[in-house]
PDB file with one MODEL, atoms N, CA, C and O in Angstrom:
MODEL        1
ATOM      1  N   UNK A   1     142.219 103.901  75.088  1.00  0.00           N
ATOM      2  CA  UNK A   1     140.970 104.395  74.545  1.00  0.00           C
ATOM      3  C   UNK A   1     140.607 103.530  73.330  1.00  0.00           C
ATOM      4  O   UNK A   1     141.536 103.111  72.639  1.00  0.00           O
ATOM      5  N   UNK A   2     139.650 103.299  73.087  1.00  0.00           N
ATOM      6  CA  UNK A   2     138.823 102.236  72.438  1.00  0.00           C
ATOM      7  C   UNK A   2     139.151 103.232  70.841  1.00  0.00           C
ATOM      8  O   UNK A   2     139.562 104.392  70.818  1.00  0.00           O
ATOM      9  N   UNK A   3     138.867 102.473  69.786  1.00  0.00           N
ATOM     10  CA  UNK A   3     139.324 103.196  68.233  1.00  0.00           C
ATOM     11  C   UNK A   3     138.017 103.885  68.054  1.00  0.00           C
ATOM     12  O   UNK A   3     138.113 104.967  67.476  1.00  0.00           O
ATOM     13  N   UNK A   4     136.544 103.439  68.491  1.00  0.00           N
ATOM     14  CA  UNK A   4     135.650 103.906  68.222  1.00  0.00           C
ATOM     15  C   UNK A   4     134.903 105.307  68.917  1.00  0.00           C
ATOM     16  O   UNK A   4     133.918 105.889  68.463  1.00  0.00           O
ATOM     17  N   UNK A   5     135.818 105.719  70.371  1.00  0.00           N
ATOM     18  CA  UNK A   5     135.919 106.388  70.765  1.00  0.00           C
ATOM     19  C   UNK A   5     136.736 108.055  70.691  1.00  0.00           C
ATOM     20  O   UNK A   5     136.453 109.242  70.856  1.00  0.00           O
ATOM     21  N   UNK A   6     138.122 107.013  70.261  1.00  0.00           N
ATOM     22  CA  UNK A   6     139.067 108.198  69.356  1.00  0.00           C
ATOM     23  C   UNK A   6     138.073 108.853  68.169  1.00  0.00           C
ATOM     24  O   UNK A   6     137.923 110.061  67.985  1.00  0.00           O
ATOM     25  N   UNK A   7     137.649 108.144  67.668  1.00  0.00           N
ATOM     26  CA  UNK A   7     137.314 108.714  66.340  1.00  0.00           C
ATOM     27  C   UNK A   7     135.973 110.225  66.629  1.00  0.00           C
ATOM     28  O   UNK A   7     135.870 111.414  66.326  1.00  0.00           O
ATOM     29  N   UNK A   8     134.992 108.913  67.571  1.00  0.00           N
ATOM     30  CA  UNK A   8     133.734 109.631  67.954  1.00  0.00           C
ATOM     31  C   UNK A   8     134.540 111.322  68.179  1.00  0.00           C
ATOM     32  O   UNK A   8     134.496 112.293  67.424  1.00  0.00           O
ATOM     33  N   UNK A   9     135.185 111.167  69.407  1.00  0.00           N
ATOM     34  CA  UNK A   9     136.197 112.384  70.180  1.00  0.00           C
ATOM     35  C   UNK A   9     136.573 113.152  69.018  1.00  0.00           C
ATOM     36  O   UNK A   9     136.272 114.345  69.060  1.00  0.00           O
ATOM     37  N   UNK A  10     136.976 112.863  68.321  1.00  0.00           N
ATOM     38  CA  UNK A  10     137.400 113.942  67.037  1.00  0.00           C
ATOM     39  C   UNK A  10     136.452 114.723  66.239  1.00  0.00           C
ATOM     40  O   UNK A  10     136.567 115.877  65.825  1.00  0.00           O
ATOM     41  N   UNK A  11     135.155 113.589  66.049  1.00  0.00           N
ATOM     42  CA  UNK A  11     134.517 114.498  65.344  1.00  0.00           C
ATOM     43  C   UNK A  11     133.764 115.719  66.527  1.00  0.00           C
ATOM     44  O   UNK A  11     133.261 116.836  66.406  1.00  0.00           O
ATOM     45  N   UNK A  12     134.035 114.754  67.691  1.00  0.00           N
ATOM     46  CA  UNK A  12     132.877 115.843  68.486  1.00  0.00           C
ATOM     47  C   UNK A  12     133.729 117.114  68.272  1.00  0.00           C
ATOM     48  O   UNK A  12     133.095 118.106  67.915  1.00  0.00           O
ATOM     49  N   UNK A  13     135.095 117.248  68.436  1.00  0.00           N
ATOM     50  CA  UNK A  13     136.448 118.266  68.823  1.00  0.00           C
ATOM     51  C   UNK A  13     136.499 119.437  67.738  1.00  0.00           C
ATOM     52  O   UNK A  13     136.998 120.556  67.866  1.00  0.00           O
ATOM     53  N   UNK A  14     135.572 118.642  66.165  1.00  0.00           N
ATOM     54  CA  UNK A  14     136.086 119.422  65.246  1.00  0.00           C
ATOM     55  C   UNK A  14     134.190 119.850  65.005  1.00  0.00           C
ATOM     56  O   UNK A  14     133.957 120.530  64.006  1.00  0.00           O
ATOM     57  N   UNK A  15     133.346 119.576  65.616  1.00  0.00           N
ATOM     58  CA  UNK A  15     132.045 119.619  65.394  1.00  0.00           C
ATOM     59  C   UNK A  15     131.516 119.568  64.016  1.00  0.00           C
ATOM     60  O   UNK A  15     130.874 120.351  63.315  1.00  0.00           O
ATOM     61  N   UNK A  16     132.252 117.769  63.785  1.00  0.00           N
ATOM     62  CA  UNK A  16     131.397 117.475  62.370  1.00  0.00           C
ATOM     63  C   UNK A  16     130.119 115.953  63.109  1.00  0.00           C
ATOM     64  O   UNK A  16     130.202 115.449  64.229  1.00  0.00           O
ATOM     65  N   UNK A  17     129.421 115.714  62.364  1.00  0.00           N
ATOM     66  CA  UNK A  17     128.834 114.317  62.381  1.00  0.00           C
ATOM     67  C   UNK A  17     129.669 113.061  62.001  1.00  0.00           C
ATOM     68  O   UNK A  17     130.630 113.092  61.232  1.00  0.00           O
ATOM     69  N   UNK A  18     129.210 111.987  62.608  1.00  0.00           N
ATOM     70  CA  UNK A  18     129.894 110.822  62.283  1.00  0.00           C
ATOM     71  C   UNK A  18     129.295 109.771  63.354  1.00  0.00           C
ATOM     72  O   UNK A  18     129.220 109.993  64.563  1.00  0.00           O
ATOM     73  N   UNK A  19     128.870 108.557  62.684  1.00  0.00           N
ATOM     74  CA  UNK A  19     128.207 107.473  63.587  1.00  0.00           C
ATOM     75  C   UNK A  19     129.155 106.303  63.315  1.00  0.00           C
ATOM     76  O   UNK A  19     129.740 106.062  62.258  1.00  0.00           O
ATOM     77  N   UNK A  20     129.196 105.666  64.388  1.00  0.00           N
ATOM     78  CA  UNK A  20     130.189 104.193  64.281  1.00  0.00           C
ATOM     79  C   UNK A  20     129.555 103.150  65.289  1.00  0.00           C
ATOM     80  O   UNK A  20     129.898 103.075  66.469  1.00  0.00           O
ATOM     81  N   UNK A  21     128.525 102.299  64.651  1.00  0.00           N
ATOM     82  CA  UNK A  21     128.440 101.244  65.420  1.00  0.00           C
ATOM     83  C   UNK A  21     126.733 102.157  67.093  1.00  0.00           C
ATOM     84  O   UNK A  21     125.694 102.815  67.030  1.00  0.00           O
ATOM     85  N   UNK A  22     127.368 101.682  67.893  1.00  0.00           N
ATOM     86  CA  UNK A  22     126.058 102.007  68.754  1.00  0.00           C
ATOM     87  C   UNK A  22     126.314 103.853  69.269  1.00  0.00           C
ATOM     88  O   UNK A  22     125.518 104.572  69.872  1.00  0.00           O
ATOM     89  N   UNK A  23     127.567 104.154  68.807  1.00  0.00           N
ATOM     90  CA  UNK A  23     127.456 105.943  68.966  1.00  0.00           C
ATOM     91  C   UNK A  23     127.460 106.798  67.969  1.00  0.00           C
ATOM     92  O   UNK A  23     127.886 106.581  66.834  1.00  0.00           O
ATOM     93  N   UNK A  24     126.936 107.888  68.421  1.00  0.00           N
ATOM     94  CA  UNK A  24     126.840 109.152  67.103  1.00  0.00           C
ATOM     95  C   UNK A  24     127.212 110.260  67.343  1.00  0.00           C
ATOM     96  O   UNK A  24     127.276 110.382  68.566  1.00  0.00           O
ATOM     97  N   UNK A  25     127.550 111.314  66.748  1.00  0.00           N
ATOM     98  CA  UNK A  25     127.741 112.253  67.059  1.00  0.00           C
ATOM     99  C   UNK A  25     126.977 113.364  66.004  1.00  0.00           C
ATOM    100  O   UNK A  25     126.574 113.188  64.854  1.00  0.00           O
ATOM    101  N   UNK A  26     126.950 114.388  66.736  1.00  0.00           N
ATOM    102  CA  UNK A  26     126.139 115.579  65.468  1.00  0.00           C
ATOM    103  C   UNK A  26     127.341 116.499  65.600  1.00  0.00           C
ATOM    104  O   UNK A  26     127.649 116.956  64.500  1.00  0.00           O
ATOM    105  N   UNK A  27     127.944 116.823  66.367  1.00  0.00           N
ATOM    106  CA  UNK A  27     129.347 117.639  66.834  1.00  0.00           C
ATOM    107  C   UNK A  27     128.764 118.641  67.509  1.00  0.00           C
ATOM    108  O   UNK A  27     129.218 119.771  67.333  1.00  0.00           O
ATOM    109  N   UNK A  28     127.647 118.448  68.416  1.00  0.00           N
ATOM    110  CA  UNK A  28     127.394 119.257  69.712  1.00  0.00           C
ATOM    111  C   UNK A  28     126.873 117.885  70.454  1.00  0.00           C
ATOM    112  O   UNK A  28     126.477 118.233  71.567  1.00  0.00           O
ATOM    113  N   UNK A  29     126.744 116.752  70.323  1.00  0.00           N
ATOM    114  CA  UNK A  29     125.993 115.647  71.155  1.00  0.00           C
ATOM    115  C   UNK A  29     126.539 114.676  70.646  1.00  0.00           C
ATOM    116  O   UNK A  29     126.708 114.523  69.437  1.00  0.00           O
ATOM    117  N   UNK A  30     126.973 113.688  71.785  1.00  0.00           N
ATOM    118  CA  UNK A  30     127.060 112.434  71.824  1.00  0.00           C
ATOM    119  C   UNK A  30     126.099 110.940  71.955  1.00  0.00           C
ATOM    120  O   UNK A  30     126.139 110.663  73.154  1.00  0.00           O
ATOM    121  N   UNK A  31     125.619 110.330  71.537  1.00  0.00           N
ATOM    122  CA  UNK A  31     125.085 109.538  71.723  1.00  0.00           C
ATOM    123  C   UNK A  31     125.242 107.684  72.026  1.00  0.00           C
ATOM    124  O   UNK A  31     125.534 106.899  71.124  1.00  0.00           O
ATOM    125  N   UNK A  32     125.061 107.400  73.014  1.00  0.00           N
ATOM    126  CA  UNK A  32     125.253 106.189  73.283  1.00  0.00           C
ATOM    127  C   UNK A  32     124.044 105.496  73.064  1.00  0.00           C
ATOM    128  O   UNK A  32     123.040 105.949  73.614  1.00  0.00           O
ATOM    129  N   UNK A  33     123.921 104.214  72.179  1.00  0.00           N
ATOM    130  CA  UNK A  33     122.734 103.365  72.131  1.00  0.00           C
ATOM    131  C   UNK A  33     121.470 104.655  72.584  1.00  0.00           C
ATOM    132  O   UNK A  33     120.812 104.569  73.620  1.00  0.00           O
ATOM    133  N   UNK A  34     121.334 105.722  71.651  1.00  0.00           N
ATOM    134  CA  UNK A  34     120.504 106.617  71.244  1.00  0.00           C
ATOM    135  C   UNK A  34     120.537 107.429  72.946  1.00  0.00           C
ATOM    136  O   UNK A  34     119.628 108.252  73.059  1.00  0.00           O
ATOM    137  N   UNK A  35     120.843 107.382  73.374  1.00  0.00           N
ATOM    138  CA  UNK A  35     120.925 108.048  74.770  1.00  0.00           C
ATOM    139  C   UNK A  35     122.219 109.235  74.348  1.00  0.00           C
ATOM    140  O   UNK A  35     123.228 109.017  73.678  1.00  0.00           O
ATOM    141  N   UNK A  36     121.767 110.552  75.008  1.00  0.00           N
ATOM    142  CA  UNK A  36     123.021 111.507  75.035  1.00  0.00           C
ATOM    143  C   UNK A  36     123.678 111.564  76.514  1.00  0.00           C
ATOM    144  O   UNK A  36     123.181 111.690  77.633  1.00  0.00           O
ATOM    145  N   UNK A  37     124.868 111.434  76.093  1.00  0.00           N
ATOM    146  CA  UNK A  37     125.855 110.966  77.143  1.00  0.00           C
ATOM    147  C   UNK A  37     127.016 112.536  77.121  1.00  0.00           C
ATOM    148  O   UNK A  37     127.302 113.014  78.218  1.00  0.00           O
ATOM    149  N   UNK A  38     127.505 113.108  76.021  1.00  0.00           N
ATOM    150  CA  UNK A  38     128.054 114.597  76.190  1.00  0.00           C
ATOM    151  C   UNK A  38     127.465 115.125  75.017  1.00  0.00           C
ATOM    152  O   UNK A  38     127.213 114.669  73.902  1.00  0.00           O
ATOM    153  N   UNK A  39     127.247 116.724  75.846  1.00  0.00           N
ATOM    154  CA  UNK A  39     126.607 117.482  75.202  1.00  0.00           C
ATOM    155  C   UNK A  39     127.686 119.027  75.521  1.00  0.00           C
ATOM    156  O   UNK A  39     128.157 119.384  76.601  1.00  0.00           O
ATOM    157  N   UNK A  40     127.820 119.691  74.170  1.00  0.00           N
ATOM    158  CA  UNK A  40     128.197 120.865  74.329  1.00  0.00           C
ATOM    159  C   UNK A  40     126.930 122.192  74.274  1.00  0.00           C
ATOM    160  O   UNK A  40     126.163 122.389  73.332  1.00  0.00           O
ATOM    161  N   UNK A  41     126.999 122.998  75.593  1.00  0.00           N
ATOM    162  CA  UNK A  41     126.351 124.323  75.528  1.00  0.00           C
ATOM    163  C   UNK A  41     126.133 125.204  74.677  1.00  0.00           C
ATOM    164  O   UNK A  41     126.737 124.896  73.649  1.00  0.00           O
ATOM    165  N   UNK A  42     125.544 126.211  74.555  1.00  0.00           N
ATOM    166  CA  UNK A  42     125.556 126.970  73.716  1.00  0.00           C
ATOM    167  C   UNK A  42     126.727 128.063  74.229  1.00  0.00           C
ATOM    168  O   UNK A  42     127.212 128.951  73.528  1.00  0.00           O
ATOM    169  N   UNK A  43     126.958 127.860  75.203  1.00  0.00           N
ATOM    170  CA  UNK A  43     127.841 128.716  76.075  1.00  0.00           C
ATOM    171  C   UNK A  43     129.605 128.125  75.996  1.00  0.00           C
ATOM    172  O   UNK A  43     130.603 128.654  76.484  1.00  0.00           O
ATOM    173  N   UNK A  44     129.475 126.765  75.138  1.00  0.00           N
ATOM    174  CA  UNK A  44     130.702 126.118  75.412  1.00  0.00           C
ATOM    175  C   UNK A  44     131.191 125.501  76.247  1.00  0.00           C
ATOM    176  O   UNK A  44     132.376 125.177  76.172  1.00  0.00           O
ATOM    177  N   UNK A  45     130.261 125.101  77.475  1.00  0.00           N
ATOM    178  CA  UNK A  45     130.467 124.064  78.421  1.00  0.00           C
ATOM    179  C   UNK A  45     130.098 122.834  78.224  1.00  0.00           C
ATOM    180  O   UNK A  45     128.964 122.456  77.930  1.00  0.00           O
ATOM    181  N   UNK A  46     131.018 122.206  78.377  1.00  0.00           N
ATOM    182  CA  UNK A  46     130.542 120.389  78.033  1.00  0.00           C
ATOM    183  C   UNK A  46     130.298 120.312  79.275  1.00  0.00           C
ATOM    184  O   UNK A  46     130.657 121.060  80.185  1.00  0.00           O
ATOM    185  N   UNK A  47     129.447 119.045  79.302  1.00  0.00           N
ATOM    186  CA  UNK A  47     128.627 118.808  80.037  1.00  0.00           C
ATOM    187  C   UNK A  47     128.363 117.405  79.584  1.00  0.00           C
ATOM    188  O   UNK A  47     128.267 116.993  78.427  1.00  0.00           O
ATOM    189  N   UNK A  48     128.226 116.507  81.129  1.00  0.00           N
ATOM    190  CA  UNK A  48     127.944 114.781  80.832  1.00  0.00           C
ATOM    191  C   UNK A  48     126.928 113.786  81.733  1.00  0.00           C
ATOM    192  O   UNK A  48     126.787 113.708  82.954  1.00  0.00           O
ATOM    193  N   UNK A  49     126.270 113.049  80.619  1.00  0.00           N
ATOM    194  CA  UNK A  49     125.441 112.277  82.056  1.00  0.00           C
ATOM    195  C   UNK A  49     125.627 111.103  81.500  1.00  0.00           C
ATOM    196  O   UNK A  49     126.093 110.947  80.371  1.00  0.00           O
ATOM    197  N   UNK A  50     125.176 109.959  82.471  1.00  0.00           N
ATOM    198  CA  UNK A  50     125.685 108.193  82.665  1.00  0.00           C
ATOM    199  C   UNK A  50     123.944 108.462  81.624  1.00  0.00           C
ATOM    200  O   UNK A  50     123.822 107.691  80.672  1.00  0.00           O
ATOM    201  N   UNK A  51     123.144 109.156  81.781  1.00  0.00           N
ATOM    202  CA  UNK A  51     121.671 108.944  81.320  1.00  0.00           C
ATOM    203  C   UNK A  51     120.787 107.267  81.892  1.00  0.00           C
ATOM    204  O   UNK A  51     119.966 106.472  81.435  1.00  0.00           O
ATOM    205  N   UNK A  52     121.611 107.453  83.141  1.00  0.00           N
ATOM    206  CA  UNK A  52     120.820 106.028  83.774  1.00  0.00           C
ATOM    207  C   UNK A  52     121.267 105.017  83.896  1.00  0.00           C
ATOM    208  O   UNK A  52     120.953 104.121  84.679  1.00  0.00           O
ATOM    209  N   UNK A  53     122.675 105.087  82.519  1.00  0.00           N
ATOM    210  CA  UNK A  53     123.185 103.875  82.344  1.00  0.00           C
ATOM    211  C   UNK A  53     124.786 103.566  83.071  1.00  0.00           C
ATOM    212  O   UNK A  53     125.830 103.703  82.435  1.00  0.00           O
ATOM    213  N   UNK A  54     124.724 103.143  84.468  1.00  0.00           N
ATOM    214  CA  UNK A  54     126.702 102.873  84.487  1.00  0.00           C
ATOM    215  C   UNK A  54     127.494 101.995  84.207  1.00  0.00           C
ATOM    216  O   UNK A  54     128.356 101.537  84.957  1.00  0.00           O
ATOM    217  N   UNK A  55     127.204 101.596  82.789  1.00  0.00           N
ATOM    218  CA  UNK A  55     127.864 100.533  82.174  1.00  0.00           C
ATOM    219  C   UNK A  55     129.243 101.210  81.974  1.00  0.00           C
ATOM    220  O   UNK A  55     129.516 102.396  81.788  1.00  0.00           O
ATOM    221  N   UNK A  56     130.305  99.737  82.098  1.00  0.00           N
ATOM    222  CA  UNK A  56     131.864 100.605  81.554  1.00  0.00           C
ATOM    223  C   UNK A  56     131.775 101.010  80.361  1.00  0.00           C
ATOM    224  O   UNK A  56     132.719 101.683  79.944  1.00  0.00           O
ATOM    225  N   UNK A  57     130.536 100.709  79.375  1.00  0.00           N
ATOM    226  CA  UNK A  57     131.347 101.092  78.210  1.00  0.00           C
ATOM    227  C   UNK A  57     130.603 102.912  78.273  1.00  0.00           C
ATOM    228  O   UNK A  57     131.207 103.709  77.555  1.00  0.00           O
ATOM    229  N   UNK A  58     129.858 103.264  78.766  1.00  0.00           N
ATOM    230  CA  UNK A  58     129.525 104.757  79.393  1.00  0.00           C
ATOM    231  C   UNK A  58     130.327 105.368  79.931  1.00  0.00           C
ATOM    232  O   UNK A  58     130.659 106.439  79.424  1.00  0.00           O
ATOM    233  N   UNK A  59     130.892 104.963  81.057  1.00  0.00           N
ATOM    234  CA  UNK A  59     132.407 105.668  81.861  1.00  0.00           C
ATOM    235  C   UNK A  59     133.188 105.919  80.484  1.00  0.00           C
ATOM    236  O   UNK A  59     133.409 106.975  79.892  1.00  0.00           O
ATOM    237  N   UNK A  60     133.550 104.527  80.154  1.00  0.00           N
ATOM    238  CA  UNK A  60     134.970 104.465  78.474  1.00  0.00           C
ATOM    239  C   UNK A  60     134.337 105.665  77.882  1.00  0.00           C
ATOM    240  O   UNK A  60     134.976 106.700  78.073  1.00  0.00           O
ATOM    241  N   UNK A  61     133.296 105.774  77.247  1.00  0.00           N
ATOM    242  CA  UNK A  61     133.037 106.978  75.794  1.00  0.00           C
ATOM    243  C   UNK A  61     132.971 108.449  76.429  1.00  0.00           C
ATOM    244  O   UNK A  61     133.610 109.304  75.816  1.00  0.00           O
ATOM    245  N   UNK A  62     132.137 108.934  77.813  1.00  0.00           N
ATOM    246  CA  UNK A  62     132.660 109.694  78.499  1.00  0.00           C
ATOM    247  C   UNK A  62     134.228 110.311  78.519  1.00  0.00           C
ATOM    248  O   UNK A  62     134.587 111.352  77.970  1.00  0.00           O
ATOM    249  N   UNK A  63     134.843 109.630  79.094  1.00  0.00           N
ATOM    250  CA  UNK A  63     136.460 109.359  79.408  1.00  0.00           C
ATOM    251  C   UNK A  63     137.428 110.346  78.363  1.00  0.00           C
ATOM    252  O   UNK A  63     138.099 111.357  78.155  1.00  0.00           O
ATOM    253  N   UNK A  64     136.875 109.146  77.956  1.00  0.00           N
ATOM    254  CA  UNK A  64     137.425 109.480  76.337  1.00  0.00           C
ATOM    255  C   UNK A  64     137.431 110.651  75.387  1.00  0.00           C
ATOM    256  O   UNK A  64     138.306 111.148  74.679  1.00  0.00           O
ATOM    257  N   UNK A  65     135.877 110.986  75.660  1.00  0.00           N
ATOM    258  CA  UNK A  65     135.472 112.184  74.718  1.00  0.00           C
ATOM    259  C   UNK A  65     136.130 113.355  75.168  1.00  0.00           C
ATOM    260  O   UNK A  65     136.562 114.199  74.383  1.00  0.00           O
ATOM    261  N   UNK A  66     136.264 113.474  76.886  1.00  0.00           N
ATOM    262  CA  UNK A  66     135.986 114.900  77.411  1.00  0.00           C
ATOM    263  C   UNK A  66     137.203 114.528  78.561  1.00  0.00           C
ATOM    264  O   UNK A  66     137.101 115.265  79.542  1.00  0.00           O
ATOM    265  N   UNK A  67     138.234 113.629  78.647  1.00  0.00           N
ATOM    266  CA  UNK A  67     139.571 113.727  79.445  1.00  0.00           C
ATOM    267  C   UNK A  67     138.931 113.786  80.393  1.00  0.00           C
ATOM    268  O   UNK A  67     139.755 113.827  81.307  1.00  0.00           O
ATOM    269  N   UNK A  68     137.271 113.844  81.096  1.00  0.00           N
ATOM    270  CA  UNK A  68     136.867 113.564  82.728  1.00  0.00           C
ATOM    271  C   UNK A  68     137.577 112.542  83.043  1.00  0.00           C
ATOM    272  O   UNK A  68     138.292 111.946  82.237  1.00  0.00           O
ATOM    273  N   UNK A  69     137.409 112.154  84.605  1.00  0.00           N
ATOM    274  CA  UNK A  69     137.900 111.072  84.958  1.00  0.00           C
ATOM    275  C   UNK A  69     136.170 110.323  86.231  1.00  0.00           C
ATOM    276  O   UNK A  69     135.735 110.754  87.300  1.00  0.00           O
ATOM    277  N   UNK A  70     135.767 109.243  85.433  1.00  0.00           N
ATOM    278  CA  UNK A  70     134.414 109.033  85.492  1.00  0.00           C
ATOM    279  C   UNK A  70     134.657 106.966  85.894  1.00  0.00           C
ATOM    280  O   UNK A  70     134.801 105.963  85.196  1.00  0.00           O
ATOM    281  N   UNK A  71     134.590 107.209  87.136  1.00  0.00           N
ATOM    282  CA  UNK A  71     133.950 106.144  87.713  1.00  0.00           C
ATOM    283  C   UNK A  71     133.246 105.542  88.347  1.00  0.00           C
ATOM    284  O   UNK A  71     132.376 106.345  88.683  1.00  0.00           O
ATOM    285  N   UNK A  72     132.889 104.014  89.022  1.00  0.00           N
ATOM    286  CA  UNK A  72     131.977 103.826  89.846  1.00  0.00           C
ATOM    287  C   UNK A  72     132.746 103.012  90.752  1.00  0.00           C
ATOM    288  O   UNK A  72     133.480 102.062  90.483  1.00  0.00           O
ATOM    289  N   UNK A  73     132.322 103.796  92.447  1.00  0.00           N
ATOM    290  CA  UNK A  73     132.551 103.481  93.364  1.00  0.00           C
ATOM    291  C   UNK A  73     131.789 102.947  94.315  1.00  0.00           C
ATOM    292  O   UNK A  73     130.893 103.767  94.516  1.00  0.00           O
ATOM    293  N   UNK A  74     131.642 101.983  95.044  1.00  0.00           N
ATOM    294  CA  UNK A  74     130.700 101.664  96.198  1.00  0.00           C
ATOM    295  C   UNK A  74     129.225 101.486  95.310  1.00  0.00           C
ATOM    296  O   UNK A  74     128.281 102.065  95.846  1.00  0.00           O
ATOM    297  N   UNK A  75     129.017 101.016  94.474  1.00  0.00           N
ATOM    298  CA  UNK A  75     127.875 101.609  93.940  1.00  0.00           C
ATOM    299  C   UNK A  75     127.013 103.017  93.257  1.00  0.00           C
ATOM    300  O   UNK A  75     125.924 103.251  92.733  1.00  0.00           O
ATOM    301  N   UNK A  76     128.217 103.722  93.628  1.00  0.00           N
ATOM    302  CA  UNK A  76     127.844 105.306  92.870  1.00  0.00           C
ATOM    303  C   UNK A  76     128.768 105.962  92.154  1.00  0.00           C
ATOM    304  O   UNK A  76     129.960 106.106  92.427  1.00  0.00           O
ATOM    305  N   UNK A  77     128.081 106.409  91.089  1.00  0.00           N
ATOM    306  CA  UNK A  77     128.934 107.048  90.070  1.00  0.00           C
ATOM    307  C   UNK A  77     129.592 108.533  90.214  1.00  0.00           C
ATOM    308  O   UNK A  77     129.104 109.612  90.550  1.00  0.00           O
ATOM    309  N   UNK A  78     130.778 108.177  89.858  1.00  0.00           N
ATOM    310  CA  UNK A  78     131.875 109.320  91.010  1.00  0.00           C
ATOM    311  C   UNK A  78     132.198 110.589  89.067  1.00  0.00           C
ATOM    312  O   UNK A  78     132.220 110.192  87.902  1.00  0.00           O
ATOM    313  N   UNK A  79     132.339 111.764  89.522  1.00  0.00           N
ATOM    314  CA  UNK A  79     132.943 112.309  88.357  1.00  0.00           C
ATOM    315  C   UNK A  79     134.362 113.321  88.848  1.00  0.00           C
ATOM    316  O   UNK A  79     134.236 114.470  89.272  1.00  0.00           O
ATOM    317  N   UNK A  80     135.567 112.672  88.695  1.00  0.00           N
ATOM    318  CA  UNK A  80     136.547 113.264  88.724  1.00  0.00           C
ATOM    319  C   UNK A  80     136.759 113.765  90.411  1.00  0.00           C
ATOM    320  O   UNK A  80     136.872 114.863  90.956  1.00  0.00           O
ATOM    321  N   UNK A  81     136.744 112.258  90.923  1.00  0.00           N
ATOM    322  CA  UNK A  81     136.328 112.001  91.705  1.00  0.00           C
ATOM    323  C   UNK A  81     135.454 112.378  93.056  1.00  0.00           C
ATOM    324  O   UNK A  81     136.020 112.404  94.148  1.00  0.00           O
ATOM    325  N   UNK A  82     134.423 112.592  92.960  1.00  0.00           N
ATOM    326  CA  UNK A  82     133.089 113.359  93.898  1.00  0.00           C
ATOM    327  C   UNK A  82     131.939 112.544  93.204  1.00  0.00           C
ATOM    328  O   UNK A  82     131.681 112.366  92.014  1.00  0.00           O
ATOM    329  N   UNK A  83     131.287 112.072  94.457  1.00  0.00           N
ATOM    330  CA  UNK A  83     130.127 111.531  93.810  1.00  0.00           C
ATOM    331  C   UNK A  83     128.863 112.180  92.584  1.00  0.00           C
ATOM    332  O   UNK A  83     129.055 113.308  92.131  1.00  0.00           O
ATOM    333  N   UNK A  84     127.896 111.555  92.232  1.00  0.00           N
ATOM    334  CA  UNK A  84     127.313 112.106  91.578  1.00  0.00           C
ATOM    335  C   UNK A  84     126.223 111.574  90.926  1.00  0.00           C
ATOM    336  O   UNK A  84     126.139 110.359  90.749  1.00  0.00           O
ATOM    337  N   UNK A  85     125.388 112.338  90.553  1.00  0.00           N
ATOM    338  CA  UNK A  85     123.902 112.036  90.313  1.00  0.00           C
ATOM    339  C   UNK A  85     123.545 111.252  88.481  1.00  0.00           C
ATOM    340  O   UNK A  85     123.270 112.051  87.586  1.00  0.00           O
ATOM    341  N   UNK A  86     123.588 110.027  88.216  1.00  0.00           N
ATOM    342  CA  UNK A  86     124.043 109.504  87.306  1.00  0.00           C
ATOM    343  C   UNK A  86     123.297 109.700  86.224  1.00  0.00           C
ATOM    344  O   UNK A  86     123.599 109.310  85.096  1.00  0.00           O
ATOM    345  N   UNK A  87     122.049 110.462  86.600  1.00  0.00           N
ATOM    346  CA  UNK A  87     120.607 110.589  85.583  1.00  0.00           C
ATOM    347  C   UNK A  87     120.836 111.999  85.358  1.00  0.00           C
ATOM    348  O   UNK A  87     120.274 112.315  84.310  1.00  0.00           O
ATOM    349  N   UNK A  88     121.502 113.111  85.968  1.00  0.00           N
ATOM    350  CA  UNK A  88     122.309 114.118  86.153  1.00  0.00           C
ATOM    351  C   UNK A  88     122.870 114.346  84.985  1.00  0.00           C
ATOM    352  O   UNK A  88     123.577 113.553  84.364  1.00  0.00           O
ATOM    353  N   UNK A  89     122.418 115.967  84.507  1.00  0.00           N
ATOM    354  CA  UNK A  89     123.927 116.653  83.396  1.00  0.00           C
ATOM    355  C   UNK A  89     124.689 117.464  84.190  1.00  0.00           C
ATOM    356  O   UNK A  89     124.315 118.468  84.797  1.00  0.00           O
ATOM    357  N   UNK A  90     125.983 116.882  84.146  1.00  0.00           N
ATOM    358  CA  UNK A  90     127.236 117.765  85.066  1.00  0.00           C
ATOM    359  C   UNK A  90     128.309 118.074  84.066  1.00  0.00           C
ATOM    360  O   UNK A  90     129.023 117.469  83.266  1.00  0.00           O
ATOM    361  N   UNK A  91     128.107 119.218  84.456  1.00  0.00           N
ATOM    362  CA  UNK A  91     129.675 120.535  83.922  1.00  0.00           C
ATOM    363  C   UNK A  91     130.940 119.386  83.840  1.00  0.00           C
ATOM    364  O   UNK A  91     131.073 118.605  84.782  1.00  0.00           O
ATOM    365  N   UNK A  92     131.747 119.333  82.809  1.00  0.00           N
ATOM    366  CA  UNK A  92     133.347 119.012  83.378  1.00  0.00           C
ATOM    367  C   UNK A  92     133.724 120.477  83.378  1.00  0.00           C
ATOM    368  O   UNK A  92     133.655 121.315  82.478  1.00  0.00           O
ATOM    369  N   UNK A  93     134.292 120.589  85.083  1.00  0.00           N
ATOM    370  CA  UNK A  93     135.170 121.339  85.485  1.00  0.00           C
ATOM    371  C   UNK A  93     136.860 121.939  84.620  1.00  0.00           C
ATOM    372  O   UNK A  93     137.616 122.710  85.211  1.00  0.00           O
TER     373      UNK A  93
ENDMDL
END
């Protein structure tokens, strides 16, 4: 896991703010290059989308944040492994 990721992951874990470089966090949302990539519910379900983008470094901060297991297969973006809709907010199970 990338250092900038650990860190992001913590603050999301302890729901403080903290920005490093192209991500942010408020400690309910993640942000990639201003795109939200995990978001916590009001209900307490995290919840994640590629937001369009399936770059590795999207899978990596995903990954990372929320222990999914988030890749791309054949051309489509798989979550823990089952395909999936990449513009899509999906539950981690």
């Amino acid at each position: 896991m990338r250092t900038i990721t650990s860190q992001i992951r913590a603050a999301f874990e302890t729901q403080t703010a903290k920005r490093i470089g192209n991500t942010r966090t408020d400690g309910q949302t993640v942000w990639l290059h201003g795109n939200p990539i995990v978001r916590r519910c009001a209900d307490g379900i995290v919840e994640v989308s590629w937001a369009g983008w399936e770059t590795t470094t999207t899978r990596e901060r995903i990954s990372g944040i929320t222990g999914a297991r988030v890749n791309l297969s054949k051309r489509s973006s798989h979550l823990n492994g089952k395909p999936c809709d990449s513009t899509a907010w999906l539950a981690i199970a």
